[in-house]
Steps between C-alpha positions, in 0.01 A plus 500: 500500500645774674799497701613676790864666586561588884869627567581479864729560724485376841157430457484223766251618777239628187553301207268185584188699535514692178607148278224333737249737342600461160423136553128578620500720167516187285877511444718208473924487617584498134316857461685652761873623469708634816813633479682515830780745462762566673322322836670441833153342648328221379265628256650240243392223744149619561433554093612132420299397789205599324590376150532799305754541222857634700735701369830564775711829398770593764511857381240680654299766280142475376561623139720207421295289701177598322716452150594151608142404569387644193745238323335234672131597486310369226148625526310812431367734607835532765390606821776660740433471855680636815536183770328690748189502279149268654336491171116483595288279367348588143788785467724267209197400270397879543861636396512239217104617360624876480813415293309230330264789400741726371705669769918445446522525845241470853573529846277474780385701751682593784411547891745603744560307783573749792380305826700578794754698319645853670256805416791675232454226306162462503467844468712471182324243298160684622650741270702216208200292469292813359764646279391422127790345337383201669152504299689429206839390526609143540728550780424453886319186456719212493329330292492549088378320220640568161363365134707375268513754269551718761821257631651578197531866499857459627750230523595506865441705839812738540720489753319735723323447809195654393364233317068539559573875366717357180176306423281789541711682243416244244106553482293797412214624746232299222733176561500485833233375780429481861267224560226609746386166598832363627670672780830424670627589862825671465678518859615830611881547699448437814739792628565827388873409462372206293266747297806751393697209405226416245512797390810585454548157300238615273539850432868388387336209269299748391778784463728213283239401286367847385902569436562200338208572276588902449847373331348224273673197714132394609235495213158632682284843570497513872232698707572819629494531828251742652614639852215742572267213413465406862396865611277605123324139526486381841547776738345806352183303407471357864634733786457270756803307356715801608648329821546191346719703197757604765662200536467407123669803432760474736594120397489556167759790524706261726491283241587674211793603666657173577396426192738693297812367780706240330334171493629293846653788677225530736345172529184563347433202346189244406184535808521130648227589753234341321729171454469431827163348508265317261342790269105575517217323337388706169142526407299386186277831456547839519557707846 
């Protein structure tokens, strides 16, 4: 059977709906792992409510928290899922055929969910959601399932935040797959504020990793990162994305800015906009 790990932190307002769905997909409590770390909400509460194997870290950080699930999980493949994650029905048996058929790793699809946010940031994921690192990569989904074999490429997720790009390290193009016939809403900030603070939190994951990796402290061959991609892929091949590339441009520069501040000196931290609310409903097929 295969098991799920979910590391959250203050997960309250969003955690029901995505362990309600897991349900629908056949799951039982004993398949599902959720480590609340380092929570000043209830998210605890709401996970034992629904039965599912706990595990209660005071020390916030998803790396350990994903570590300490892994102890605990039994089944394979392992599938690690944000809490924000709906998954939609047929999505888990569709993830588990690909790797059952070979793939090391499989992620779904991914649709944004932009409704009623501020036009820079739907102006920049106009732009994101075409870029295509995210045709093959297994980041930007929330939601990935990994084989055995493929779990045991490495002992334990480093102590980095950018744990979904770790993974993607581990797997060749040929060993990775996007599964077309599962597709899962991934909510958008709902502020531009909120959007640089993603950002920024990633770009320094990202930064840490490829660092940690460059001096033989992390074992894994990380992606380059392309930053003409947006304008050679997306922008030159469709001029009428010119307007929208403004404000991409301009928040990504913001971004990458803060980013290289020192971490907590200018409050950029993790989005919570999209905690505030119960995420989206995912769809089966493809958009």
């Amino acid at each position: 059977m295969p098991s799920v790990v979910i590391a959250a932190h203050n997960e309250e307002t969003v955690l029901g709906a995505c362990l309600e769905s897991l349900f629908r997909a056949g799951l039982t409590g004993q398949d599902v792992v959720v480590v609340a770390n380092g929570c000043s909400d209830h998210t605890a509460e709401v996970a034992r409510k629904h039965g599912v194997v706990v595990v209660d870290r005071p020390e916030p950080g998803k790396a350990a928290a994903l570590n300490a699930g892994d102890v605990v999980a039994r089944g394979f493949p392992r599938v690690y899922l944000d809490a924000d994650i709906v998954v939609p029905p047929g999505a888990f048996d569709a993830l588990l055929a690909a790797v059952d058929s070979g793939a090391l790793a499989a992620v779904p699809r991914r649709r944004l969910g932009v409704t009623g946010r501020p036009w820079p940031v739907r102006a920049y994921f106009t732009i994101n959601e075409r870029l295509p690192v995210f045709r093959d990569g297994l980041f930007g989904r929330g939601m990935i399932a990994v084989s055995e074999e493929g779990r045991s490429r490495f002992s334990t997720f480093p102590d980095l935040v950018a744990d979904d790009l770790f993974l993607d390290s581990q797997f060749s193009s040929s060993e990775k797959r996007e599964v077309r016939e599962a597709t899962v809403v991934v909510e958008t900030p709902h502020t531009t504020r909120d959007l640089v603070k993603r950002l920024v939190r990633v770009r320094r994951g990202n930064s840490q990793l490829r660092t940690a990796a460059a001096g033989g402290e992390v074992e894994a061959v990380v992606r380059r990162s392309h930053r003409w991609a947006w304008f050679r892929d997306v922008v030159a091949p469709h001029p009428r994305l010119w307007l929208d590339a403004i404000p991409y441009v301009a928040i990504t520069l913001f971004a990458a800015v803060a980013a290289r501040r020192r971490p907590g000196a200018d409050g950029w931290g993790r989005d919570e906009s999209t905690r505030r609310a119960a995420p989206s409903v995912s769809e089966g097929g493809p958009s």
